[in-house]
Residue frames as a rotation matrix with the C-alpha (Angstrom) as fourth column:
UNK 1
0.581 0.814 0.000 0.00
0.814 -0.581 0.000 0.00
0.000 0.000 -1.000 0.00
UNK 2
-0.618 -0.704 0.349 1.63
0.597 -0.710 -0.375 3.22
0.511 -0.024 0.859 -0.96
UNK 3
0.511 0.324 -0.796 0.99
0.702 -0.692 0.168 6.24
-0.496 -0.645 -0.581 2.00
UNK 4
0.866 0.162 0.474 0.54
0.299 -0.926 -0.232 9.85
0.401 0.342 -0.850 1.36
UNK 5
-0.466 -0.883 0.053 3.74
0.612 -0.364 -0.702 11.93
0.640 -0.294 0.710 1.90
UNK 6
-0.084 0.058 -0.995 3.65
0.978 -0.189 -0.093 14.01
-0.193 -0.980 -0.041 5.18
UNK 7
0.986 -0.060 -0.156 3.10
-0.084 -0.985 -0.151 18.23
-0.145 0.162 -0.976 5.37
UNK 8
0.230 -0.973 -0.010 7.07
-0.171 -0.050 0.984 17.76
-0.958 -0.225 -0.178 6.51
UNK 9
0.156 -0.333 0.930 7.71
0.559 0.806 0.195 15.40
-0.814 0.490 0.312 3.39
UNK 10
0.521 0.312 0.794 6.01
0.853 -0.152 -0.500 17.85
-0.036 0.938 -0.345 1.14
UNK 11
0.906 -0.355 -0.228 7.92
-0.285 -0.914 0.289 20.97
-0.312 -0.197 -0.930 2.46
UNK 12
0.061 -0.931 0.361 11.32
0.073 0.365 0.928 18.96
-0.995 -0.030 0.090 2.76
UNK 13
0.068 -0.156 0.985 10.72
0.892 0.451 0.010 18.39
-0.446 0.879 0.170 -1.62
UNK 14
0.852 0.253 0.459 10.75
0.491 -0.690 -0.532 22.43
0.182 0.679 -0.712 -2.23
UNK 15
0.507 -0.391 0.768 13.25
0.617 -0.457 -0.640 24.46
0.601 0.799 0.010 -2.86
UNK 16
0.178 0.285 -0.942 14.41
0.913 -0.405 0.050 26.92
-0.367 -0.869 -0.332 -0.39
UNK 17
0.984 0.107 0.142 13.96
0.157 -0.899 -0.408 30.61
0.084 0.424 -0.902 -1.04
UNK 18
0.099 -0.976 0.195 17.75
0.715 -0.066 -0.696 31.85
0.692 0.209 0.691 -2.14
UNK 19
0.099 0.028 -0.995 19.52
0.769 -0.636 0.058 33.98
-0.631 -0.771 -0.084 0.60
UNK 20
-0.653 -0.375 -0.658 19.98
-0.021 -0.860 0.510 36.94
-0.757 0.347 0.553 -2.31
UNK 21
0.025 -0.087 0.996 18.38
0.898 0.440 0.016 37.46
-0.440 0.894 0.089 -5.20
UNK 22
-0.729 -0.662 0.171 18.49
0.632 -0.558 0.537 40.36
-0.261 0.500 0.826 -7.77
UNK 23
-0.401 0.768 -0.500 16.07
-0.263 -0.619 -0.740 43.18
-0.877 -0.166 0.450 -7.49
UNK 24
-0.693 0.128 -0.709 15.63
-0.704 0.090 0.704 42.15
0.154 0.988 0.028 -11.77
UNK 25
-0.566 0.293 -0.770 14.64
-0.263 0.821 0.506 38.85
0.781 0.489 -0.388 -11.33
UNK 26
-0.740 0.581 -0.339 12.66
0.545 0.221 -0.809 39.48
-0.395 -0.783 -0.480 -8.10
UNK 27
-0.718 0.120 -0.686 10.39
-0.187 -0.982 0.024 41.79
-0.671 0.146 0.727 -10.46
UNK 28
-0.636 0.037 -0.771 10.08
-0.756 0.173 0.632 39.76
0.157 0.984 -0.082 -12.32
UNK 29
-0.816 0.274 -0.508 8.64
0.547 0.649 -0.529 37.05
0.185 -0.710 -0.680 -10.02
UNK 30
-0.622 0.391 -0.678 6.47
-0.021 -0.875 -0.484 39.75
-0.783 -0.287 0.552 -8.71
UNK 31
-0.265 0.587 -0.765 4.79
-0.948 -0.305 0.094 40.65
-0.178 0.750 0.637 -12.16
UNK 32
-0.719 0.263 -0.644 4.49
-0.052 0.903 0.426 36.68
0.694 0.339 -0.635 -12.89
UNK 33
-0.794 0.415 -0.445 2.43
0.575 0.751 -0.325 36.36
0.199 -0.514 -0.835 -9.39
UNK 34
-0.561 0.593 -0.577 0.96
0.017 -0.689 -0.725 39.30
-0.828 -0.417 0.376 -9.67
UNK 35
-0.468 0.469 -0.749 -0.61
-0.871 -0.388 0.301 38.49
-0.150 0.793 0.590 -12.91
UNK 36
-0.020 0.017 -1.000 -0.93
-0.566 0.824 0.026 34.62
0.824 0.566 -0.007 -12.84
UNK 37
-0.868 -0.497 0.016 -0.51
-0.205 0.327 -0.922 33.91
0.453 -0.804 -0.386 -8.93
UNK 38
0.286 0.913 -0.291 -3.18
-0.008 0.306 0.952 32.65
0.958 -0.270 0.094 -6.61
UNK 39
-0.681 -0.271 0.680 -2.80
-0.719 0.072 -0.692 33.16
0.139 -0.960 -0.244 -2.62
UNK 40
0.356 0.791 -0.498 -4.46
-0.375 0.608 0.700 29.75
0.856 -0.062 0.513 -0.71
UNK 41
0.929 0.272 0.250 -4.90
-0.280 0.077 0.957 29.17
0.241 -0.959 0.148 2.23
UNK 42
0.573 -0.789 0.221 -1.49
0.225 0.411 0.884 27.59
-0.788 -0.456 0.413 3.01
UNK 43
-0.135 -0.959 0.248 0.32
0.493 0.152 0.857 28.58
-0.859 0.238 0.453 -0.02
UNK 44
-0.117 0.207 -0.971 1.03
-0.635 -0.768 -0.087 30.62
-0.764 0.606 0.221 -3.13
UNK 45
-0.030 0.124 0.992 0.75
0.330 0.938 -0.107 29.30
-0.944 0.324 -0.069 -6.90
UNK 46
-0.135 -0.044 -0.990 1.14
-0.825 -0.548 0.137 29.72
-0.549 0.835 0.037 -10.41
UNK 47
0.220 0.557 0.801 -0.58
0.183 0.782 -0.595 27.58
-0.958 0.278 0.070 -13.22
UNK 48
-0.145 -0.382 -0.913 1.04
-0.878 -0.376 0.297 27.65
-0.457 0.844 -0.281 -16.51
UNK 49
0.989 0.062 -0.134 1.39
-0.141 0.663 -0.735 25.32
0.043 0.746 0.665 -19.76
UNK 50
0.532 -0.814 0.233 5.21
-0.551 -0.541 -0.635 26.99
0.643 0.210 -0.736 -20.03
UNK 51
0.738 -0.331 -0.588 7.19
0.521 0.834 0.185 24.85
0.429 -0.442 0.787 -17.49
UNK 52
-0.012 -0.920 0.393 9.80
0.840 -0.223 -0.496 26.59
0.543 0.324 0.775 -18.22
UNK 53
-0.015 0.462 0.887 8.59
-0.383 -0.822 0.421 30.03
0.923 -0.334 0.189 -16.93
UNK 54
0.677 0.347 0.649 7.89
-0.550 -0.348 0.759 28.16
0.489 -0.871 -0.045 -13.65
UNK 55
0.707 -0.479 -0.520 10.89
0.687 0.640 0.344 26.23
0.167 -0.601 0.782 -13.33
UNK 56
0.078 -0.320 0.944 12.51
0.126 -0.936 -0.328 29.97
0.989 0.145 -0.033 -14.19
UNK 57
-0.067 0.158 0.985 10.78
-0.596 -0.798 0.087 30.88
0.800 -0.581 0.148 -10.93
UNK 58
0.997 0.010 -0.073 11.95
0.066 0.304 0.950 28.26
0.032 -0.953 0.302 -8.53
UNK 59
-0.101 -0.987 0.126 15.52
0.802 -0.156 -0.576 29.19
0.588 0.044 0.808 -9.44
UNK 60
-0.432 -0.097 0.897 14.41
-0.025 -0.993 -0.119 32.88
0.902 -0.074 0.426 -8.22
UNK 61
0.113 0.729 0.675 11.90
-0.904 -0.206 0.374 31.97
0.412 -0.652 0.636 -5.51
UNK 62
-0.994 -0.095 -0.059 12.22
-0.057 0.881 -0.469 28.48
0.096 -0.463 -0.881 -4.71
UNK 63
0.146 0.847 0.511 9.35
-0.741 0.437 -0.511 25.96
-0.656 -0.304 0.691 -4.21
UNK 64
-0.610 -0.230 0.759 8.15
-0.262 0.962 0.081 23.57
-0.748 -0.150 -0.647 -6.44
UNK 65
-0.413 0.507 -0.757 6.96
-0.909 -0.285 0.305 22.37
-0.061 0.814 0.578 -9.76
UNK 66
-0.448 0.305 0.840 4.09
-0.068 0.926 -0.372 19.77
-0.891 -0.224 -0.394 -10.09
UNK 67
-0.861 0.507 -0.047 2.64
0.086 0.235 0.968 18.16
0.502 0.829 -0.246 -13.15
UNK 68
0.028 0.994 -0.103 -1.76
-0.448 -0.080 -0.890 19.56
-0.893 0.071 0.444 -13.07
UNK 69
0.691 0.639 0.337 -3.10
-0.107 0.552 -0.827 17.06
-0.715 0.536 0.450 -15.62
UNK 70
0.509 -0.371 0.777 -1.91
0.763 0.612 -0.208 16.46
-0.398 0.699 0.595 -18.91
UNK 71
0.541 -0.479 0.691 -1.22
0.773 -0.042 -0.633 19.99
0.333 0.877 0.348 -19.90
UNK 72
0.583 0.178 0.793 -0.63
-0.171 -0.927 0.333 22.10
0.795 -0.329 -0.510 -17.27
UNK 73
-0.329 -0.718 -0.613 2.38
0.691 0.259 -0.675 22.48
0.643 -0.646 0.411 -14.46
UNK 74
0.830 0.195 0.522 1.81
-0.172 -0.802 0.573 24.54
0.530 -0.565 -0.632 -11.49
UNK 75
-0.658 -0.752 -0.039 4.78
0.235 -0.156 -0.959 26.00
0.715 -0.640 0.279 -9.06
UNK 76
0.530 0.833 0.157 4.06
0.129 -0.262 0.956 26.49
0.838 -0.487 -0.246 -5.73
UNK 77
-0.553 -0.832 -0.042 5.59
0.086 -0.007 -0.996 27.25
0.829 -0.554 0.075 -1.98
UNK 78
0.397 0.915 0.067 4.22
0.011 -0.077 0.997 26.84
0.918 -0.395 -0.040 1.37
UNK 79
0.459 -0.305 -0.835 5.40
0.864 -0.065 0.499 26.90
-0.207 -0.950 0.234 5.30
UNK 80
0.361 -0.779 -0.513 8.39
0.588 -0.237 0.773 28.76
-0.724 -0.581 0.372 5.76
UNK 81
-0.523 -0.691 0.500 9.32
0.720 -0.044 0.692 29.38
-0.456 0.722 0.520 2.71
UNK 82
0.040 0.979 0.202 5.82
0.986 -0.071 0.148 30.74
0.159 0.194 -0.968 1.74
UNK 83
0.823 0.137 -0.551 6.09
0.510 -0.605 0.612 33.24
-0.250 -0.784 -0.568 4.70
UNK 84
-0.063 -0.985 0.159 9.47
0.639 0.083 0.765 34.25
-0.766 0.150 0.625 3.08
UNK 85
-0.812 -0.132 0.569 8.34
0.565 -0.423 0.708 35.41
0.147 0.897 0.418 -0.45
UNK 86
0.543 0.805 0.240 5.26
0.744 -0.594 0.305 36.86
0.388 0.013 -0.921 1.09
UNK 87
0.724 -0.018 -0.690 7.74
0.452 -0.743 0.494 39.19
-0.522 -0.669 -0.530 2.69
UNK 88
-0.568 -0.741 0.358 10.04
0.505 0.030 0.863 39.61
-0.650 0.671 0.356 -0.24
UNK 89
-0.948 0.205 0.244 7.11
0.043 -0.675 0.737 40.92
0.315 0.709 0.631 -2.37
UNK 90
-0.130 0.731 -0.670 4.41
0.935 -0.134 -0.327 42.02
-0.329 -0.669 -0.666 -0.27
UNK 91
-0.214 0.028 -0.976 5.24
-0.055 -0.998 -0.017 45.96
-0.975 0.050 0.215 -0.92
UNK 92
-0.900 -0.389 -0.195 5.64
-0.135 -0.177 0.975 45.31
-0.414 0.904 0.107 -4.65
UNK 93
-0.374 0.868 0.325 1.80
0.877 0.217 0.429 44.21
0.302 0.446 -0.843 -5.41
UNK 94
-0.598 0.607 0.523 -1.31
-0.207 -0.747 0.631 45.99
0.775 0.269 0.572 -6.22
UNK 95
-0.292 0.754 0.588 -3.69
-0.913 -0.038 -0.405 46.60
-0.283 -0.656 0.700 -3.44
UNK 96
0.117 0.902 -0.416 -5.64
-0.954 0.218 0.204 44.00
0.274 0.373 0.886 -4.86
UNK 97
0.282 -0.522 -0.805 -3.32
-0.336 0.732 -0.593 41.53
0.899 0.438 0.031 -4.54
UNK 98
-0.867 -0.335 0.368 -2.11
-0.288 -0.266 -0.920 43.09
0.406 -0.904 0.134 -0.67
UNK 99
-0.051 0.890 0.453 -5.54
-0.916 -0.223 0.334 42.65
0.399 -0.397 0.827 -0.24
UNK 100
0.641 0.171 -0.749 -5.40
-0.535 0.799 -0.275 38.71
0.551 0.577 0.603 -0.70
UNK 101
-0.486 -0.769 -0.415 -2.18
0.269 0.320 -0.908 38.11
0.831 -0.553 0.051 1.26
UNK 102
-0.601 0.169 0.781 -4.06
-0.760 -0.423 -0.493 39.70
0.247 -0.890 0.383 4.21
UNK 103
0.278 0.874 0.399 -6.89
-0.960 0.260 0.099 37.45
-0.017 -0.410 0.912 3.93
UNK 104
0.471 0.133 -0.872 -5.15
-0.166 0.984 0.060 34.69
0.866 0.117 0.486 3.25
UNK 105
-0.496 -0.831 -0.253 -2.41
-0.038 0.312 -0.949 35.50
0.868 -0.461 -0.186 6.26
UNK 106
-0.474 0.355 0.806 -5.44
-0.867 -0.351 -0.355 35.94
0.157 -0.867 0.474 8.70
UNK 107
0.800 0.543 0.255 -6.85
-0.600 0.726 0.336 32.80
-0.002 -0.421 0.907 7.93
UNK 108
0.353 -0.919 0.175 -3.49
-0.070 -0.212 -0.975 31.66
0.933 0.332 -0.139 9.05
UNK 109
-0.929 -0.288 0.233 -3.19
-0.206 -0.120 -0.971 32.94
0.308 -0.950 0.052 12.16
UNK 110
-0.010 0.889 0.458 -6.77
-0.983 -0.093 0.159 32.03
0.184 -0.448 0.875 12.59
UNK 111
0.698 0.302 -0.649 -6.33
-0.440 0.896 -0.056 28.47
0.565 0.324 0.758 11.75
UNK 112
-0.072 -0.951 -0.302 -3.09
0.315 0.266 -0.911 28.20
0.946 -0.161 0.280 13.95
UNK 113
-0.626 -0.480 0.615 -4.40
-0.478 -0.387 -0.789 29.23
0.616 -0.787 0.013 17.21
């Protein structure tokens, strides 16, 4: 019988957010999640076709790329790491977006106490 992989397991398989990166290619990041990104509950995300593009952006951001169905990859980051790039580009979104990180970091701290 094959068992699900653990929260730990699944963190332990991403990336970790680089200690530097380059104000460029954080901008870039930035404009990808801020056009394509999704905030959920426990983590961020990007859905693409492009691989590339999101294996781009675990060089820059760390996390993780997963195969969504046949045509579609999605990156993603969650715990620590999560809590990392939300503070790396927090300032750099649109309200709209600031808005989102709020609601997702409150249910957060709501769900954690």
């Amino acid at each position: 019988m094959v068992s699900m992989p653990t929260v730990q397991q699944i963190y332990s398989l991403q990336k970790p957010v680089p200690e530097h990166i380059e104000p460029f290619y954080l901008g870039w990041a930035v404009g990808v999640i801020e056009g394509e990104g999704s905030f959920d509950r426990r983590e961020i995300k990007v859905t693409q076709k492009d691989r590339a593009l999101l294996d781009r952006l675990v060089d820059v951001l760390g996390g993780r790329v997963t195969t969504q169905g046949p045509k579609y990859f999605q990156w993603y980051i969650t715990g620590s790491n999560m809590e990392k790039v939300v503070h790396l580009i927090y300032s750099h979104l649109t309200e709209r977006r600031q808005a989102q990180v709020r609601k997702m970091r409150g249910i957060l701290v709501s769900n954690e106490k």
